[in-house]
C-alpha positions as CSV (number, residue, x, y, z in Angstrom):
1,X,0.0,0.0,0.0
2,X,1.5,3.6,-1.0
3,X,1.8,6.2,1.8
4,X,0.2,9.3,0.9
5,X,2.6,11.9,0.8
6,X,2.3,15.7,-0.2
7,X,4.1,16.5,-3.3
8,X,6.6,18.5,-2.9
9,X,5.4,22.0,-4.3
10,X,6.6,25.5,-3.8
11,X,9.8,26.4,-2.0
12,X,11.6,24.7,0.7
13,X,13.6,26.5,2.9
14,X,16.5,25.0,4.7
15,X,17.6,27.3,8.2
16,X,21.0,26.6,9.3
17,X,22.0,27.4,13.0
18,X,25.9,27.4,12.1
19,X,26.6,29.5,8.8
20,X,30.5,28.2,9.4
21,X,32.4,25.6,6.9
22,X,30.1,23.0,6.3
23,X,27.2,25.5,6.3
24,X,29.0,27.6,3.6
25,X,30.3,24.1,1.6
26,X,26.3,23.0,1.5
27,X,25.4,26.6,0.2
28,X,27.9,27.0,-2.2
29,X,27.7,23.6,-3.8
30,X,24.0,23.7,-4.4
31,X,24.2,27.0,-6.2
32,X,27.0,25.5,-8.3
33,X,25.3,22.7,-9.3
34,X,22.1,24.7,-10.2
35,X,24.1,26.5,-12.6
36,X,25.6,23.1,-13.8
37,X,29.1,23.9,-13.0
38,X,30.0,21.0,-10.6
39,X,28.1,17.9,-9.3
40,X,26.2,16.8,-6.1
41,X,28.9,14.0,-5.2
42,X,28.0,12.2,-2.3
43,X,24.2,12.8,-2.2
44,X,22.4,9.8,-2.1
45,X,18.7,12.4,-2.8
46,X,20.7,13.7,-6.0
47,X,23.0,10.5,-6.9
48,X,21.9,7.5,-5.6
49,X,19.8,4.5,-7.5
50,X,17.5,2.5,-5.6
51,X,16.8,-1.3,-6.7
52,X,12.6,-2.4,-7.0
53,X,11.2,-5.2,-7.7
54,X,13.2,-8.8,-9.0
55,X,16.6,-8.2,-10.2
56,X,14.9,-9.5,-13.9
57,X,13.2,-6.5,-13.7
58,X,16.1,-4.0,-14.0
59,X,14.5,-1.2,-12.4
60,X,16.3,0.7,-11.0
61,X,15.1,4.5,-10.8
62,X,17.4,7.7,-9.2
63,X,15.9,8.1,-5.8
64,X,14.9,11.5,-7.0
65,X,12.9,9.9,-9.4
66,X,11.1,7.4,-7.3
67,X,10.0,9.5,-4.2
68,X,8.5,12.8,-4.1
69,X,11.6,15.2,-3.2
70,X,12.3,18.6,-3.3
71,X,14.1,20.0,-6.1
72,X,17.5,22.1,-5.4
73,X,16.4,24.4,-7.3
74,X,13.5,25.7,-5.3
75,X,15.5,25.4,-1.9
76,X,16.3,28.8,-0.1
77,X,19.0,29.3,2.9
78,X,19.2,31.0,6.0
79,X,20.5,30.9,9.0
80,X,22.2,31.8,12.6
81,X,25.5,32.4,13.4
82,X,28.0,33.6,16.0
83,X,29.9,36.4,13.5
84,X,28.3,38.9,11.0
85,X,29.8,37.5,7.5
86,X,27.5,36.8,4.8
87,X,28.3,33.2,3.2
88,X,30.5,34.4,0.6
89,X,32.6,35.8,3.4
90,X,32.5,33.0,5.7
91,X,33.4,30.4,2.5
92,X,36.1,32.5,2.0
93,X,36.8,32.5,5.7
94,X,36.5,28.5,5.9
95,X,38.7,28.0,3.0
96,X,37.2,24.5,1.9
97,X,36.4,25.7,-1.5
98,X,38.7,27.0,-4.3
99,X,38.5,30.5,-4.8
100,X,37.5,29.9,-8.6
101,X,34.2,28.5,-7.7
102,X,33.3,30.4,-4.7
103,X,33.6,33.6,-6.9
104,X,31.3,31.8,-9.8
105,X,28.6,31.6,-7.3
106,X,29.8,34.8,-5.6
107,X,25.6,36.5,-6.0
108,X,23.7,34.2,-4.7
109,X,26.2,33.9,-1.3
110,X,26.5,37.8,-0.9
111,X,23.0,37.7,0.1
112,X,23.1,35.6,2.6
113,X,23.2,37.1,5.7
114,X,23.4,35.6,9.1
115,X,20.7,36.4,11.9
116,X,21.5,36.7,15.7
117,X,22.7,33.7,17.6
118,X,21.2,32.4,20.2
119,X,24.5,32.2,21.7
120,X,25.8,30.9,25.1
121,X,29.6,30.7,25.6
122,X,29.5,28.5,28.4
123,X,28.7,26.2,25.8
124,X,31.6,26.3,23.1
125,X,34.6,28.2,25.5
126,X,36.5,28.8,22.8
127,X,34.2,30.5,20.5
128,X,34.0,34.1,21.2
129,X,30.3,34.7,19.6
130,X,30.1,38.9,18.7
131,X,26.4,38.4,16.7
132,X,24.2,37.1,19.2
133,X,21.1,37.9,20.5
134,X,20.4,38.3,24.3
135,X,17.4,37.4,26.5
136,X,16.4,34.5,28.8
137,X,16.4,31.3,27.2
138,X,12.6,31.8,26.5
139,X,12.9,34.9,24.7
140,X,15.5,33.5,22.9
141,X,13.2,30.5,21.9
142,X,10.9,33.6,21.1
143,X,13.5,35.0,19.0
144,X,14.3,32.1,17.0
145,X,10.7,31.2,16.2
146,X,10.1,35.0,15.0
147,X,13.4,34.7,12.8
148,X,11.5,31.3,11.1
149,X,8.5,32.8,10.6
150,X,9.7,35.7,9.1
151,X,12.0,34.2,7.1
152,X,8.9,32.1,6.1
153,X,6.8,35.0,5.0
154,X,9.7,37.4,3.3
155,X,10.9,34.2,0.9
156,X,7.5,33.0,0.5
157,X,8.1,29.9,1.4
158,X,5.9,26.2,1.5
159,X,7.9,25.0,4.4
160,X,10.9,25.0,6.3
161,X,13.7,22.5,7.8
162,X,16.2,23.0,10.5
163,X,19.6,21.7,10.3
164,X,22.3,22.2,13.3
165,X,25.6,22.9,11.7
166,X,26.9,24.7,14.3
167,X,29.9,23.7,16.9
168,X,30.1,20.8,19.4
169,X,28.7,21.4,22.8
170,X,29.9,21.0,26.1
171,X,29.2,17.5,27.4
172,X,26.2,17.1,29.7
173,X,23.7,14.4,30.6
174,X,19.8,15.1,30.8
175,X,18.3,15.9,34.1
176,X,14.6,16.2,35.5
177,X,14.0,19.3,33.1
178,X,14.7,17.5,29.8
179,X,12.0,14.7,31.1
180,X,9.4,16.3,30.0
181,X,7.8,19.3,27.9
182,X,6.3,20.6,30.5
183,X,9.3,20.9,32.7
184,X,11.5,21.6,30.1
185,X,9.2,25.0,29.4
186,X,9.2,26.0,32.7
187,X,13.0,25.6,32.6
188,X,13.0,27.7,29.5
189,X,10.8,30.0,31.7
190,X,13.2,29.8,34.4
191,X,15.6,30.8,32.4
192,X,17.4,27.8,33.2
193,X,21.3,27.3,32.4
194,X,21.1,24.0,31.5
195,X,18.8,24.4,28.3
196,X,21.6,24.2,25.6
197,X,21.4,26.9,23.1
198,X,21.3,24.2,20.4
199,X,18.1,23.0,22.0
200,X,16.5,26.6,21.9
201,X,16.6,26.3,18.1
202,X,15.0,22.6,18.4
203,X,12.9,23.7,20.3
204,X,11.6,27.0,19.0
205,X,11.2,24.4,15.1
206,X,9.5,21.9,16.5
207,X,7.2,24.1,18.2
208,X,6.6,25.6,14.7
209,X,6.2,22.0,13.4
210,X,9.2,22.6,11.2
211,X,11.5,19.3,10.8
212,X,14.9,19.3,12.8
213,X,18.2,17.4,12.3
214,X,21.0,17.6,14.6
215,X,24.6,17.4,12.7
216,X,26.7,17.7,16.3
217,X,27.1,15.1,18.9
218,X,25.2,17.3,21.3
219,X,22.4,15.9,23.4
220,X,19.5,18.6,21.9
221,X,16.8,16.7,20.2
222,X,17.8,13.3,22.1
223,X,15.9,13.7,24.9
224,X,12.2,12.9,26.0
225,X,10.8,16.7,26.2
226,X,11.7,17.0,22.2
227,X,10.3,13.1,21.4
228,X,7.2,14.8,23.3
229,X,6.8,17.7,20.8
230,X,7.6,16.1,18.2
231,X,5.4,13.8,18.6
232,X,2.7,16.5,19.2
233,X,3.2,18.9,16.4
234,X,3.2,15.8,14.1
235,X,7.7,16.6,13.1
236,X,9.8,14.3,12.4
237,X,13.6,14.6,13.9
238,X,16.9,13.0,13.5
239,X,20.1,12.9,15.1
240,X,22.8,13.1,15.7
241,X,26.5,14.1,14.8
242,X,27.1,13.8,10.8
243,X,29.1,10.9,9.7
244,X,31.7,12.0,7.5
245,X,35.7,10.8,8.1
246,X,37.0,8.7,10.4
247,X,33.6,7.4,11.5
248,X,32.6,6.4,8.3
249,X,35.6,4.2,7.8
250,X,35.0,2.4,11.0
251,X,31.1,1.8,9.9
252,X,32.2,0.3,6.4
253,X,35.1,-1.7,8.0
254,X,34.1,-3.1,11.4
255,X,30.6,-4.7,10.2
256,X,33.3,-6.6,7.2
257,X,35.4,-7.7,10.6
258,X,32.4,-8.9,12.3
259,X,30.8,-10.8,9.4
260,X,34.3,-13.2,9.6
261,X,34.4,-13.7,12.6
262,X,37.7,-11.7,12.8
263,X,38.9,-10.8,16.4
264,X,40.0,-6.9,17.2
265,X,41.9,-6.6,19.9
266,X,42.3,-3.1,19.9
267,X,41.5,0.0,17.5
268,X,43.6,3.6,18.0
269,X,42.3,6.2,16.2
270,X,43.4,9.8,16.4
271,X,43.1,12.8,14.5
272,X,44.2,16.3,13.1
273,X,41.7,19.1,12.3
274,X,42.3,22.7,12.0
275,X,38.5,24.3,11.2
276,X,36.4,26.3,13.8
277,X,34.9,22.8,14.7
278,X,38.4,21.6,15.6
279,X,39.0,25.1,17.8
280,X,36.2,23.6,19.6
281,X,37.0,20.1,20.1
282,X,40.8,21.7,21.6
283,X,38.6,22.2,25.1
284,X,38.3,18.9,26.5
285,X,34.6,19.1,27.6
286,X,33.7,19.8,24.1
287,X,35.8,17.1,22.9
288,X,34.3,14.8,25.5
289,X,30.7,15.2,23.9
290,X,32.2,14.1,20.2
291,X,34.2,11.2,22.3
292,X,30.8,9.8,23.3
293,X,29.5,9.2,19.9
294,X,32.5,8.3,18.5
295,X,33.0,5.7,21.1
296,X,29.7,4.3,20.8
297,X,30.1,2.7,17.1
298,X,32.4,-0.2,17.5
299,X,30.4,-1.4,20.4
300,X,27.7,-1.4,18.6
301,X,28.9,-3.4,15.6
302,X,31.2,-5.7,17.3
303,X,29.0,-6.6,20.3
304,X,31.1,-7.4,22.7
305,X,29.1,-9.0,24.7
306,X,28.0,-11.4,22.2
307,X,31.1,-12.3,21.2
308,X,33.4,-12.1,23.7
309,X,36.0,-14.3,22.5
310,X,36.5,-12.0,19.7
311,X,35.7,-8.3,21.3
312,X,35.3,-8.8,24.7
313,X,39.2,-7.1,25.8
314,X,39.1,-4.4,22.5
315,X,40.6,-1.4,23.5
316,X,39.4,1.5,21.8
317,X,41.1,4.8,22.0
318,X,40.2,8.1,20.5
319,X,41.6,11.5,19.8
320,X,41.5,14.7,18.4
321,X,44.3,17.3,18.1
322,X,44.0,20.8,16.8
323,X,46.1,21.8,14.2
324,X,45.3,25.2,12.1
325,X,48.0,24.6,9.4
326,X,45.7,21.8,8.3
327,X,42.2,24.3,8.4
328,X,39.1,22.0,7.1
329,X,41.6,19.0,5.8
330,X,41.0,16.2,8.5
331,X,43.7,14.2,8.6
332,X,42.7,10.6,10.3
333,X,45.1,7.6,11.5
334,X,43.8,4.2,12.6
335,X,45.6,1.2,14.1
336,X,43.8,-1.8,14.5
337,X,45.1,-5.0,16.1
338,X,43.2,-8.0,15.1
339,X,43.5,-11.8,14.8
340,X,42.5,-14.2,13.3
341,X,42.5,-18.7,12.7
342,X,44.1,-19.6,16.0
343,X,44.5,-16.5,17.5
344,X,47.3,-14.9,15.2
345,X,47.3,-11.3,15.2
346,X,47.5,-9.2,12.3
347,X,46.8,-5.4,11.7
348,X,45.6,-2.7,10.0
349,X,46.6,1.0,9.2
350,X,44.6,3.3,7.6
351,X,45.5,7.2,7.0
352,X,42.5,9.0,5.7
353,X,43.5,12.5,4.5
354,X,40.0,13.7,4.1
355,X,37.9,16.7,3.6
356,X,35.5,17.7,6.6
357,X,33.1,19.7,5.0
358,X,33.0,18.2,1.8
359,X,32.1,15.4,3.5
360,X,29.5,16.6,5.7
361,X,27.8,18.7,3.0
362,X,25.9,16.2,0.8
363,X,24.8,14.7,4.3
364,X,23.2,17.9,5.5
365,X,21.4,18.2,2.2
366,X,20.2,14.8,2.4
367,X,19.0,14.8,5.7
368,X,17.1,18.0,5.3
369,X,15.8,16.6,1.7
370,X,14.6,13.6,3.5
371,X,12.9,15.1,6.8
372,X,10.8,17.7,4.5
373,X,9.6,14.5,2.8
374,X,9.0,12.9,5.9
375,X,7.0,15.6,7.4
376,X,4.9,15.9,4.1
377,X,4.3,11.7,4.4
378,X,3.2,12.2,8.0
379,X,5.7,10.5,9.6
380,X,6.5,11.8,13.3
381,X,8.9,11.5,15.9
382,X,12.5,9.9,15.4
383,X,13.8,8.7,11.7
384,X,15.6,6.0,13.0
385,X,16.0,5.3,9.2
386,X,18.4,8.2,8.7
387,X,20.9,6.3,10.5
388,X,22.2,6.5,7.6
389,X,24.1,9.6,7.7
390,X,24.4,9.6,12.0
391,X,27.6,8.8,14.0
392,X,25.7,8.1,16.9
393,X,21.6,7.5,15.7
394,X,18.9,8.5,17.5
395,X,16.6,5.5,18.4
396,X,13.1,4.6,19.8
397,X,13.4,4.0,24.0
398,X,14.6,0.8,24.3
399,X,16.2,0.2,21.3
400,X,19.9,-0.1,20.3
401,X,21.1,1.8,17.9
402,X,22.3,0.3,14.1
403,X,25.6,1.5,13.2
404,X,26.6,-0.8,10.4
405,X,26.2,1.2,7.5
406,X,25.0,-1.3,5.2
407,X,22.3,-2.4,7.3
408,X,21.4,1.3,7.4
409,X,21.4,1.6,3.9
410,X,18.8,-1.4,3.8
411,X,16.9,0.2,6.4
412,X,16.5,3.7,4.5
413,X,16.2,2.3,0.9
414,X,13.4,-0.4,2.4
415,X,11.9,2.9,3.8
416,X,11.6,4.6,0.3
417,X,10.4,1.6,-1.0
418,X,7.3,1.2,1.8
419,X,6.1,4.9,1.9
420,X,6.2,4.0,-2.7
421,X,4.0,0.5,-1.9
422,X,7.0,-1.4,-3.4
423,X,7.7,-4.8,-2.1
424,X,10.6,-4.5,0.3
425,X,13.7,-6.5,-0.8
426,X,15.6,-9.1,1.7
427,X,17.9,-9.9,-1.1
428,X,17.1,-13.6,-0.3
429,X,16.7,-14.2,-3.9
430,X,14.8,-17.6,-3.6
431,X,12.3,-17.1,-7.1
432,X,16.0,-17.5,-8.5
433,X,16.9,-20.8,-6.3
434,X,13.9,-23.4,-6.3
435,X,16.5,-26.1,-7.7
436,X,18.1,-25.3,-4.3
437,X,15.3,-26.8,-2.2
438,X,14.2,-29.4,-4.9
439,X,14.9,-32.2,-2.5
440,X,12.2,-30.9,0.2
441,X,9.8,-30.5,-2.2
442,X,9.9,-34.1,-3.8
């Protein structure tokens, strides 16, 4: 049966709290490839192909094609940040992009211009924020719900999605006011210190009913008082932390240890990044939040507790180091000790010199694509099936989270296929086996 879903008409605007490298990588890419001068590498909503049906079949559509999606070229972006530069400045600023191509698309960044930040430097130490707005943390909830409606109204927009780009938070744990909505109001009320700023934005979309998806580590949408208003102005959310260098090699290359049965006796990973978000990470309750999530992926995969004989004494180390020399080039080293047939070890190195932003780019746009659809189809609450794109994914109470990446990918492309009313696919393949069982069947 095909889910009903609202086509996607009009414009879509995507609001940015964050207007710093990635935010400025997104912006700048999508107006080059809407005048055809580069292309949207890495985005599954733009790229990817989607299997349906038998493998006889050969269909096999551009996800574009086959869901109801909104088109880059009727996207609009805003957003909040800490300094005054438009995006051209700021891409200049960030220097992830060549210069060339920044200037090619040099219009349509000018006018870009960041509003006030709801802006707490308790929260990123080493960020000294000089465009921010200033009130208790309800009226800055009030503030940032003005600055979506309005934005809304002057750009004459159909809807609007939210999605964090900004920096790391400090690390913190929920408490009594992030139990509920009605506590976590008064709190906002109260004017209470330990409403994160990056919650204020949640908070003040999902009041609006406009989609939210948190690209940071931070805790934000993942607690109950969120789920709650989600789930009551009918929004979907997702979360959290994008997946983009280092992570991503450990959810491609883990779930290929586990599936033989390969031991790991310990994985070191450590890093060099010199970008705002690394200035960030160098204070070591910032970095703590991003150790969290990064922590949490092999443990997932590898079960250790399942398998102890093969994971049950890993060791798994992790560490960032700022380095401005290297600006938005992440530079990512990994040694892993495993073993293998009667216990003989082995290793692996791997030295990803990668690309923050231009990896974390095409997953913004994705998961902003993705949660306008899902508002449009009705779907509320967590998108556990944008997984996908999370370090550390947001589940359902109770649940453990899915970090191998190709299970993911099954999860979101069996999505697609279920809101369509296409079969899903197990990749069983027994139509094209029946000899196999021929003996049962006599």
């Amino acid at each position: 049966m095909k889910i009903n879903i609202k086509p996607a008409e009009g414009k879509l605007g995507i609001l940015i709290p964050g207007l710093g490298a990635v935010a400025t990588t997104l912006i700048a890419g999508v107006e080059a490839v809407k005048k055809g001068i580069a292309q949207p590498v890495g985005s599954l909503t733009q790229m990817g192909s989607i299997r349906l049906g038998k493998r006889t079949e050969n269909r096999n559509p551009k996800i574009k094609d086959f869901v109801p999606l909104a088109n880059l070229n009727d996207i609009v972006f805003g957003g909040w940040d800490v300094y005054e530069d438009n995006v051209y400045e700021a891409a200049v600023n960030a220097a992830v992009l060549e210069r060339g191509l920044i200037e090619q698309v040099k219009d349509g960044l000018e006018k870009i211009k960041p509003m006030k930040a709801a802006f707490d430097k308790n929260y990123a130490k080493n960020l000294d924020g000089t465009h921010v707005k200033t009130g208790t943390r309800y009226e800055l909830a009030q503030q940032v719900m003005e600055d979506i409606q309005n934005f809304q109204k002057e750009n004459g927009l159909d809807r609007v999605v939210l999605v964090w780009c900004g920096s790391t938070e400090v690390y913190f744990e929920g408490s009594e006011i992030h139990e509920t909505l009605a506590a976590f109001e008064q709190a906002l009320k109260d004017d209470d210190k330990r409403i994160a700023p990056s919650m204020i934005y949640a908070y003040a979309a999902l009041k609006l009913g406009v989609p939210f998806a948190n690209g940071a580590p931070n805790l934000t949408v993942d607690i109950p008082a969120m789920i709650e208003l989600a789930k009551e102005t009918n929004t979907p959310i997702a979360g959290k932390d994008f997946k983009t260098g280092q992570t991503l090699m450990k959810t491609i290359l883990a779930p290929g240890l586990a599936a033989r049965s390969l031991g790991v006796h310990g994985w070191f990973s450590t890093n060099i990044l010199g970008n705002r978000d690394g200035l960030v990470l160098d204070d070591p309750d910032n970095f703590k939040t991003k150790e969290v999530s990064k922590l949490g992926v092999l443990e997932d995969i590898l079960k250790p507790e399942e398998n102890p004989e093969l994971y049950g004494e890993i060791f798994h180390k992790i560490r960032i180091n700022y380095y401005p020399p290297h600006g938005d080039n992440k530079e990512s080293w990994d040694n892993i000790d495993i073993f293998g047939w009667l216990g003989y070890k082995m290793q692996i190195k791997i030295n990803f010199l990668c690309r923050d932003s231009i990896l974390a780019a095409p997953i913004a746009l994705d998961l902003a694509i993705f949660c306008d659809m899902a508002k449009r189809a009705n779907m509320s609450g967590i998108q556990e099936w944008l997984s996908f794109y999370l370090k550390s994914p947001q589940t359902a109470p109770g649940l453990q989270a899915e970090n191998d990446i190709f299970k993911q990918l099954i999860k979101l492309e069996n999505t697609l296929r279920y809101l369509m009313g296409e079969d899903l696919i197990t990749h069983l393949g027994l139509d094209y086996y029946d000899d196999v069982f021929a003996g049962q069947q006599a």
